[in-house]
N, C-alpha and C positions, 0 to 999 in steps of 0.2 A: 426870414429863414424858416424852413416848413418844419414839420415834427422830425421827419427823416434825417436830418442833418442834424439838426438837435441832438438825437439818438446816438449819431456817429461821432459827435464832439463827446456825448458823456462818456461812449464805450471807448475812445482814446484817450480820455484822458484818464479813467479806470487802469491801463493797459500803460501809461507812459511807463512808471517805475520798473518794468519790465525792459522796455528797449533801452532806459537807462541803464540798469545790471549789465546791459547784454554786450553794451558799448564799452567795455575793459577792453585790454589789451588781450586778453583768454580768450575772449570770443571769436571766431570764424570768420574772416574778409569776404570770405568766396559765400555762393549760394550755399544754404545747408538742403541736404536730400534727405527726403524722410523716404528711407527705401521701404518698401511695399513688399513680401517674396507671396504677391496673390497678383492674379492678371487683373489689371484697367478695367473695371467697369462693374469689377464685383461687389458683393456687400460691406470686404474690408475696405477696400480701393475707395467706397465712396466715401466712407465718414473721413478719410486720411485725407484726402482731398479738402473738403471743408474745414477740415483746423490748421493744412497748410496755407489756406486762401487767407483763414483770418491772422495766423502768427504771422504772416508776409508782412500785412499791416502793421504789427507793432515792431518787430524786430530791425535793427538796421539791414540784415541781409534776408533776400525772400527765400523762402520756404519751397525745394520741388518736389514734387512727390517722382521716385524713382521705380518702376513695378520691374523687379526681378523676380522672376517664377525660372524654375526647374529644381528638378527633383524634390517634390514636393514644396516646402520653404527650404530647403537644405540652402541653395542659390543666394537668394537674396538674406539670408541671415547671415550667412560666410564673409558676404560682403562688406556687412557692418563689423562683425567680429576683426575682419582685418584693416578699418579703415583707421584712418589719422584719432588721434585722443584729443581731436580740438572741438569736437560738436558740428565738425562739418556733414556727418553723417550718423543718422538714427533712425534704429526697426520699427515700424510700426506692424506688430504683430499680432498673432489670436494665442489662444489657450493650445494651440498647436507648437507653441514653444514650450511648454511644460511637459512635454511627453515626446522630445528629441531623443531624450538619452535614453531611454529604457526599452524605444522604438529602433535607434537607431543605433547600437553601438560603436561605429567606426563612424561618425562624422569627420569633418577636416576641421570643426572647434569643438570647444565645450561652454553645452548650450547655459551653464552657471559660470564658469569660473573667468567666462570670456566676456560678460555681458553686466553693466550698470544700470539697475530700474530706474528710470524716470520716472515716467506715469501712467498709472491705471487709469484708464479713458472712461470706460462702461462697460455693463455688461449684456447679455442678450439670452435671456432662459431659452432650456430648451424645453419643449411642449411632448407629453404623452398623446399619443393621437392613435387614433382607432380608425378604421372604412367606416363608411358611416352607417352601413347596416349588421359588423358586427354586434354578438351580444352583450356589449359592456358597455354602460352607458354612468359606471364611476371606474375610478383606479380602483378602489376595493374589490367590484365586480370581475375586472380585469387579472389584477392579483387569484381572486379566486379561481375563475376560470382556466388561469395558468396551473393553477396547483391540482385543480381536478384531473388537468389533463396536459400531464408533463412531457414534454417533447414534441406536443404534437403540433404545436403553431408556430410561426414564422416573426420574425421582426426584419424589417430593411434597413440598412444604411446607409450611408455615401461612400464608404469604405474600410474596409479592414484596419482598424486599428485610430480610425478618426473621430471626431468628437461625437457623434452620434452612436458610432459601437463604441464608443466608453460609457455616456453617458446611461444609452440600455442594460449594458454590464452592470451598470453603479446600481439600477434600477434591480434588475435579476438579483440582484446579490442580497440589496436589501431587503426586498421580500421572500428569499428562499423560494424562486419558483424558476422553470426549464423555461426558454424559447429558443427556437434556432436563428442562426444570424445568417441573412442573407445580402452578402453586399452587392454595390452597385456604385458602377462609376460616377459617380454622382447624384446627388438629390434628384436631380433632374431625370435622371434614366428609373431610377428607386420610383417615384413617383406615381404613372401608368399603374405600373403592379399594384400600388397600395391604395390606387380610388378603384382601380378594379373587381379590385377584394382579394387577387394571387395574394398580397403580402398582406395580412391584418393589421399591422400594427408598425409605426415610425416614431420614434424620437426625434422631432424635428428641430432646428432653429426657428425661435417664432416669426424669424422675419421671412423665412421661406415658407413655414406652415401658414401662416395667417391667413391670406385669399383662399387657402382650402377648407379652412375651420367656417369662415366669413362666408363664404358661399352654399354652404352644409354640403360640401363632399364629403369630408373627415371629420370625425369629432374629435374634439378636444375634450383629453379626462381630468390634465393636472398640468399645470406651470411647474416647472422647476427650479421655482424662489420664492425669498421670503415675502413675497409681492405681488400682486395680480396684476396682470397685463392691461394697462387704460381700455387694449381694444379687445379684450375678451373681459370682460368684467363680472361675469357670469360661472368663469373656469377656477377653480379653487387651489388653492396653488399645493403644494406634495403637503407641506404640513398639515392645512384642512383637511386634504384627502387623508389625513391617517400614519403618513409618513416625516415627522420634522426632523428637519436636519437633511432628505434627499433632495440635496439642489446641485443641478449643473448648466453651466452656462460654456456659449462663447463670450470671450471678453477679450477687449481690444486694450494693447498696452505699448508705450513707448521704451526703448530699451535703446541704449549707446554702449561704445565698445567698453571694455575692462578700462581702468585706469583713466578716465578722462577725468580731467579734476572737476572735485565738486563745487567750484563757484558757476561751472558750465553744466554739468547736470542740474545743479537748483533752480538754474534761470530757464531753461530748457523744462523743466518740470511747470516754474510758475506761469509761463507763456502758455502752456496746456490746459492748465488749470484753470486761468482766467479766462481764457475761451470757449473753457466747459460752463463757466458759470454764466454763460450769454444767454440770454432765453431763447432768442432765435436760434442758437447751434442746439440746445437741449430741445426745444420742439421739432427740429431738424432730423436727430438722434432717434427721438420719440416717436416717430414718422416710420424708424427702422426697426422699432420695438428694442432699441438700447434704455437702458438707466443708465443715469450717470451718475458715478459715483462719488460722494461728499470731499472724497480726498483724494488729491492727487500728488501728492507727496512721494519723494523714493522711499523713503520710507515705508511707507503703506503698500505702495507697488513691490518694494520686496518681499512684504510679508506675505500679501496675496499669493505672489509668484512660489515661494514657496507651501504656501499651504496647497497649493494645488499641483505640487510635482510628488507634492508625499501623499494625496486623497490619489492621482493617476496613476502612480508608478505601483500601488497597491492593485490597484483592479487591476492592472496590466499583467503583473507578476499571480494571483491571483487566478485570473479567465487564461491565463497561457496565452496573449495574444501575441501572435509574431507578425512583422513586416517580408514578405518576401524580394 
């Protein structure tokens, strides 16, 4: 028998006591869908992918991943909100659930009262970044810059009122200094303008900054956690830079409808959890510039969840930012 196989006996049988729980009468006959509201192919799509591939293995029913997109997640979050309370169907979502309500006052749920943590997956700092020939080569200098000359420069984002214009807000706030916000349909379009030099300055996700930090188009002045990036190892994270406590991240989480019972959320949580502690899905993750987080508990996931719809719905309320 070679090492590889070996490997797969030890990670099943690590994983049995899981698809024992899961084999009650409580548990789901049918496939269970981990709905997606991001299109196929993206950076949440991917890692959802990978932990449907491996819970498929231990669970008696497989795991589909289902990508609903429209109206933002509104779509495929609705979906879970109204599905069955058996675990046939769970969100795998961003920190973009955390700023439904204050974004979006008329939903068709409510993004708390409708929804059960499972589990916090990981998470993904966002990265201060500069054109590479602006004059700021720390956050401090940055900061200063801003305060010398209030109004006059530019920040990009992906869009109005998305994790990147919060995260800059959250940034603005705590240093007491001006920029203007210029959005853009996505990172992708954002982009051009800020190696250009039109836009100075991006609050990136590191997994989209990275190749531009990695290549010296952009620089990178400051991570935004309590941790430095494996693959900027050189970039100081907000604390270093001067600032502890400014960290913001995308972070990916599992959530099931209201009401499902908790012997189906726990087992649903531990399948997750066991699969985060695989080394191969954590080098995987690691690949995507995610941490993975120690706990993956509902418990912990609620706490998260709510620490970050009261750190959001502040800056929101806050910078005035509205959704049109």
């Amino acid at each position: 028998m070679n090492r590889r196989n070996l490997l797969g006996l030890g990670a099943a049988a690590a994983l049995a006591p899981v698809a024992a729980r899961a084999q009650g009468p409580a548990w789901p006959t049918q496939p269970v869908r981990l709905v997606v509201p991001f299109a196929a192919g993206g950076p949440t799509d991917i890692p959802a992918r990978l932990f449907a591939d491996e819970i498929s293995k231990i669970l008696p029913q497989r795991m589909i991943v289902e990508n609903r997109t429209g109206a933002g997640v509104v779509v495929g979050t609705d979906a879970v909100a109204k599905a069955p309370k058996d675990g046939s169907a769970l969100l795998y979502t961003t920190v973009a659930h955390s700023v439904l309500r204050p974004l979006f006052p008329r939903l068709p749920f409510d993004p708390v009262a409708d929804f059960a943590p499972v589990s916090l997956i990981g998470v993904i700092p966002m990265v201060i970044t500069v054109n590479k020939d602006f004059p700021a080569r720390t956050l401090q200098e940055l900061i200063e810059k801003l305060r010398a000359e209030p109004g006059k420069h530019d920040y990009a984002s992906s869009g109005n009122g998305g994790a990147l214009h919060l995260a800059s807000e959250l940034l603005l706030r705590r240093a007491n200094v001006r920029a203007n916000h210029v959005p853009y349909r996505g990172t992708a379009a954002a982009m051009p303008d800020v190696l250009n030099g039109t836009i100075p300055i991006i609050v990136d996700v590191a997994t989209t900054t990275l190749p531009f930090v990695q290549r010296g188009e952009t620089r990178a002045l400051a991570v935004m956690d309590s941790q430095r990036l494996p693959q900027l190892p050189d970039v100081p994270t907000t604390a270093e830079a001067g600032f502890p406590g400014l960290e913001a991240y995308t972070w990916h989480m599992v959530l099931g409808p209201a009401g499902t019972p908790d012997p189906i959320i726990n087992a649903a949580a531990d399948a997750f959890g066991r699969v985060a502690k695989e080394q191969s899905v954590r080098t995987r993750l690691s690949d995507l510039a995610m941490r993975v987080v120690d706990d993956q508990s509902p418990a912990y996931a609620k706490s998260w969840l709510d620490s970050e719809r009261t750190k959001w719905e502040a800056i929101i309320q806050e910078a005035g930012i509205r959704v049109d």
